[in-house]
py3Dmol code that shows the C-alpha trace and the ligand (Angstrom):
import py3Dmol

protein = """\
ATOM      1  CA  UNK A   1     -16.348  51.054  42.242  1.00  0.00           C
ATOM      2  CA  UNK A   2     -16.955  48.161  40.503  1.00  0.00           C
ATOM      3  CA  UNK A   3     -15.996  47.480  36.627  1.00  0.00           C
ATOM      4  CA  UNK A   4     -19.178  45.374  35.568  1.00  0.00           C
ATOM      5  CA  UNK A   5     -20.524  44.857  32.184  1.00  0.00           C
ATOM      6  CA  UNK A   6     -23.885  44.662  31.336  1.00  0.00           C
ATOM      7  CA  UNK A   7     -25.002  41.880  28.582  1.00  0.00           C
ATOM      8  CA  UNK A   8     -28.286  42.755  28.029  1.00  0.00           C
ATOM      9  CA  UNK A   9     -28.486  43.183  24.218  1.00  0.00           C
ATOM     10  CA  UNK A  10     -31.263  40.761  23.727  1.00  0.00           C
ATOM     11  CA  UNK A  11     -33.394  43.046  26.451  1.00  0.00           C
ATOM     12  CA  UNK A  12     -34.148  39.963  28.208  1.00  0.00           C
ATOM     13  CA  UNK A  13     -35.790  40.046  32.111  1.00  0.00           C
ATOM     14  CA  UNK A  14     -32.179  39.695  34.022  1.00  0.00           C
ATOM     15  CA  UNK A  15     -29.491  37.197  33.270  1.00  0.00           C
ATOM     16  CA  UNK A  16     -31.156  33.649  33.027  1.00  0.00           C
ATOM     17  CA  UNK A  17     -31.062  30.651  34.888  1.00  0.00           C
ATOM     18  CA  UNK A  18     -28.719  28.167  33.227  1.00  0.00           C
ATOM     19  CA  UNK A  19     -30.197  25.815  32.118  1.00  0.00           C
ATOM     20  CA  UNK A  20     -30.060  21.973  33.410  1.00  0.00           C
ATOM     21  CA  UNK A  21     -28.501  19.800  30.252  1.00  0.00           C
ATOM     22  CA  UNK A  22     -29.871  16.243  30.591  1.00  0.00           C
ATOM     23  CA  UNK A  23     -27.524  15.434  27.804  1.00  0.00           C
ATOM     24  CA  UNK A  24     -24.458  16.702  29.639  1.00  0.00           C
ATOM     25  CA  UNK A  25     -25.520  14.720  32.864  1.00  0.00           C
ATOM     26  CA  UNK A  26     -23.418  11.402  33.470  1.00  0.00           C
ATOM     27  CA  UNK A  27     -26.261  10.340  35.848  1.00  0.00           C
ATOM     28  CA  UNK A  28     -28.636  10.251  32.453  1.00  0.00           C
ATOM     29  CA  UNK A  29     -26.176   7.345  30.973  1.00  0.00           C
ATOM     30  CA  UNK A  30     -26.285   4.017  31.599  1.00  0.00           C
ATOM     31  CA  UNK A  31     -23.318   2.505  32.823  1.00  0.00           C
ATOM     32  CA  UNK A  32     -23.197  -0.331  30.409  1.00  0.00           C
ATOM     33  CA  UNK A  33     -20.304   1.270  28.378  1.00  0.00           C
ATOM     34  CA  UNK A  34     -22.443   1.016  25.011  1.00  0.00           C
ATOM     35  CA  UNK A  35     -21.416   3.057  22.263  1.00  0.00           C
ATOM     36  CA  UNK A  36     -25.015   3.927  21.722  1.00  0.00           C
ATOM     37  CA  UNK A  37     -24.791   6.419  24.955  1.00  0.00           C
ATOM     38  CA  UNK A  38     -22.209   8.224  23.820  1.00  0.00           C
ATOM     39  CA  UNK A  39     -24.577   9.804  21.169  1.00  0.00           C
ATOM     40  CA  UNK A  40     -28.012   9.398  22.957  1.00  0.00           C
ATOM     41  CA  UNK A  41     -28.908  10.222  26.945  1.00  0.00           C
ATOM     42  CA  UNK A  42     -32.029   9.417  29.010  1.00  0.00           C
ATOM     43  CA  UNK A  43     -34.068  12.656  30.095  1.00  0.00           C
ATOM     44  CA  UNK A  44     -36.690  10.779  32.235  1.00  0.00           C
ATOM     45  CA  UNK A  45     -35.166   9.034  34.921  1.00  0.00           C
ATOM     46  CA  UNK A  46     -37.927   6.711  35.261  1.00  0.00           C
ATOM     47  CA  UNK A  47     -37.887   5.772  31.405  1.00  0.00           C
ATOM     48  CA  UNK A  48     -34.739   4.474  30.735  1.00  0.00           C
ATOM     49  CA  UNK A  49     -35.641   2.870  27.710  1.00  0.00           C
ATOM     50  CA  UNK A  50     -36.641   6.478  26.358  1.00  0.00           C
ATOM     51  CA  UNK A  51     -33.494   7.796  24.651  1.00  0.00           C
ATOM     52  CA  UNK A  52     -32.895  11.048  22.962  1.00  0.00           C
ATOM     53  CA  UNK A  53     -30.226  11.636  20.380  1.00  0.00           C
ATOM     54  CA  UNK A  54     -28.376  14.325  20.502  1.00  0.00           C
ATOM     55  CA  UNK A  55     -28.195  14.568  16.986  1.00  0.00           C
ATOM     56  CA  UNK A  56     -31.694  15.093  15.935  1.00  0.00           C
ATOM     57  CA  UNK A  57     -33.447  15.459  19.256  1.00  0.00           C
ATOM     58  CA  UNK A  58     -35.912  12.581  17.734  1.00  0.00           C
ATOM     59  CA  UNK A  59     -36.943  10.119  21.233  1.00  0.00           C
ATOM     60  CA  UNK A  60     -36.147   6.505  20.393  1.00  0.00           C
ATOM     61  CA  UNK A  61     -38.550   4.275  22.667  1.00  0.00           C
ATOM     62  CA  UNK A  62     -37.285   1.035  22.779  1.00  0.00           C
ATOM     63  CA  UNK A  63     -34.060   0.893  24.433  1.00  0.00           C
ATOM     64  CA  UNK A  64     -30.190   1.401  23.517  1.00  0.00           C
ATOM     65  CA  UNK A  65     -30.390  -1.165  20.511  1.00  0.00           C
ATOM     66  CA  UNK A  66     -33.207  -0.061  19.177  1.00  0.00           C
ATOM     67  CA  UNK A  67     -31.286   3.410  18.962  1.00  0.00           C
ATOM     68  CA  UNK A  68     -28.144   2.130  17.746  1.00  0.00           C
ATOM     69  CA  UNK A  69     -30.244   1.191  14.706  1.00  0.00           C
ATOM     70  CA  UNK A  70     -31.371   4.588  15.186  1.00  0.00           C
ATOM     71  CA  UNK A  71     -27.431   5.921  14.450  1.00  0.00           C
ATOM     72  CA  UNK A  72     -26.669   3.169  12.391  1.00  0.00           C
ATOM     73  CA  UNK A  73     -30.123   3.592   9.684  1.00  0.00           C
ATOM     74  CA  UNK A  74     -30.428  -0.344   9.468  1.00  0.00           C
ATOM     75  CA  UNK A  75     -33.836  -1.757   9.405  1.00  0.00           C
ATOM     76  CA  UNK A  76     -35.513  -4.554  11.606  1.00  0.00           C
ATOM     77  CA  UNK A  77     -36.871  -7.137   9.354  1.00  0.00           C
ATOM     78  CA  UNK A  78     -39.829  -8.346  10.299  1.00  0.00           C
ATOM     79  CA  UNK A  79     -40.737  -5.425  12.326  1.00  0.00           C
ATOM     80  CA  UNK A  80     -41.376  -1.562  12.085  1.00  0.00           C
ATOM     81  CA  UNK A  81     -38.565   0.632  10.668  1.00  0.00           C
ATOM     82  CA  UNK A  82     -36.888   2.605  13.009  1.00  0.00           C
ATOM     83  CA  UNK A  83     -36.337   5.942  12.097  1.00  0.00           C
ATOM     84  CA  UNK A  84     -33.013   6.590  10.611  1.00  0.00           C
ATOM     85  CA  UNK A  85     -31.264   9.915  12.173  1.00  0.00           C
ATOM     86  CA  UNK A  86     -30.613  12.163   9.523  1.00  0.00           C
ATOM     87  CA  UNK A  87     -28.114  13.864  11.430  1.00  0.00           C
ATOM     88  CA  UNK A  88     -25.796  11.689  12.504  1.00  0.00           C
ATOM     89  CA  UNK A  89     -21.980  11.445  11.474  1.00  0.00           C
ATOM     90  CA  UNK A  90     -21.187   8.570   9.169  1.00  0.00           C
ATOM     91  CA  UNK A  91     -18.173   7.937  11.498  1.00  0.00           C
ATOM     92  CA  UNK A  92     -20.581   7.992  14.465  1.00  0.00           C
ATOM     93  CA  UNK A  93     -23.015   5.823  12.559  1.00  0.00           C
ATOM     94  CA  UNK A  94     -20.715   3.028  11.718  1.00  0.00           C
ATOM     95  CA  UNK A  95     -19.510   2.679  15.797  1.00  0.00           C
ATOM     96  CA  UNK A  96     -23.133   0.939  15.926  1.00  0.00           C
TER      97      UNK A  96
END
"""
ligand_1 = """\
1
ZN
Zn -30.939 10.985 15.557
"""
view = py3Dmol.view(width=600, height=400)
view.addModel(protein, "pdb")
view.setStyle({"model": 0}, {"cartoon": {"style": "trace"}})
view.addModel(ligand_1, "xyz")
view.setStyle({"model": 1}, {"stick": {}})
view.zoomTo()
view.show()
């Protein structure tokens, strides 16, 4: 006899797979203790300098300081804006 409970309210196919969470991965940080990881994670293993915030989801292509500025909304004079993340904590922000 067994006491199971079927969750199938959203009429799905079956349970799903879990899915794999790049951003809870320790393998996608860098181990350079940056602040800037704590709030952004590499999905592509082979494009380290491609890092996603986990704020917005927006892909920041240039490396951990160019996604700090990312977090922190200041601009690069003399060079394109990068975007400022509209979602991030000002507490979070001012870490950068
Ligand atoms: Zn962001």
């Amino acid at each position: 006899m067994t006491d199971q409970t079927v969750n199938s309210a959203a009429g799905g196919n079956g349970p799903e797979l879990e899915q794999y969470d790049p951003s809870k991965d320790p393998k996608q940080k860098a181990k350079s203790g940056d602040p800037g990881w704590k709030y952004g994670y590499s999905h592509d293993m082979n494009r380290r300098d491609r890092i996603r915030c986990t704020f917005c989801g927006t892909d920041v292509h240039a490396g951990i300081a160019r996604f700090k500025r990312h977090l922190a909304g200041a601009s690069t004079k003399g060079k394109k804006n990068s975007i400022k993340c509209k979602k991030v904590p000002e507490a979070a922000s001012k870490q950068m």
